[in-house]
N, C-alpha and C positions, 0 to 999 in steps of 0.2 A: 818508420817512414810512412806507412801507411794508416796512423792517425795524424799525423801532421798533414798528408795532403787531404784527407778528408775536411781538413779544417779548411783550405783553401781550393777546393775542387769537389763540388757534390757529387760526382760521378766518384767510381770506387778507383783507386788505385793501379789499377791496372791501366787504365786512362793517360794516366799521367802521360806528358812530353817528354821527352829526354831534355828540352829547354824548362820544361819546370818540373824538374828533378834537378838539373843545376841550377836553377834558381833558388830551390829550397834546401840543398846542402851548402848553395853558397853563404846561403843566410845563416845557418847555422856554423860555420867556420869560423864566420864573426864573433862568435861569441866566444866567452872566457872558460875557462872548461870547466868553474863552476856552475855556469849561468847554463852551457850546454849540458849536463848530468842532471841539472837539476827538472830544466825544460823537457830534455828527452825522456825521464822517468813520468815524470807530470803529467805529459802531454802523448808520449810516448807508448806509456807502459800502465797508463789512466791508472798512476799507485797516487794516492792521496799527501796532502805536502806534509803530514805526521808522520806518516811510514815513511816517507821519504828523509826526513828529517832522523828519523830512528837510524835508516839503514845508513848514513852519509855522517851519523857524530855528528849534527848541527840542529842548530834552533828550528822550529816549525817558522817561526817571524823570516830567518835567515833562508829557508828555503821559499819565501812566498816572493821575497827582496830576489832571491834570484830568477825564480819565475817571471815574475813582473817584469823587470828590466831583458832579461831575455825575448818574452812576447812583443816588448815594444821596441828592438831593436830588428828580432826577423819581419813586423807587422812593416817599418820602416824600407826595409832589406827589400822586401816582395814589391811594397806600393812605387819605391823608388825604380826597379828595373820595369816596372809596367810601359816607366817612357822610353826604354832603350827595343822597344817592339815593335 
């Protein structure tokens, strides 16, 4: 959790809202639970998308594919609730 809100909150994690802490695991509930494994290692767990690829039995291409669609669907997720504020 605490490099996903670094990505979206420059102060450190401890900062965080409880409104965005449910914003950022709502976002992540969306996804597909490969697209979440693959995002939470990536982004998560800063493991590289080859080790990640190694540890998960899949393509490095197939972990970048879930990456990508995952970033753009929390990046979606986060910008969208901005107007429910």
């Amino acid at each position: 959790m605490q490099a996903f809100s670094n990505q979206y909150n420059s102060r450190s994690s401890s900062t965080l809202t409880d409104w965005q802490r449910y914003q950022l695991e709502d976002a992540l509930s969306r996804l597909s639970p490969q697209q979440r494994e693959c995002y939470e290692l990536a982004h998560g767990g800063c493991y590289p998308y080859a080790e990640i690829a190694t540890m998960l039995g899949i393509s490095k291409g197939t972990v970048q594919g879930y990456v990508e669609r995952a970033q753009k669907k929390v990046t979606e997720d986060l910008n969208s609730s901005l107007f429910l504020i």
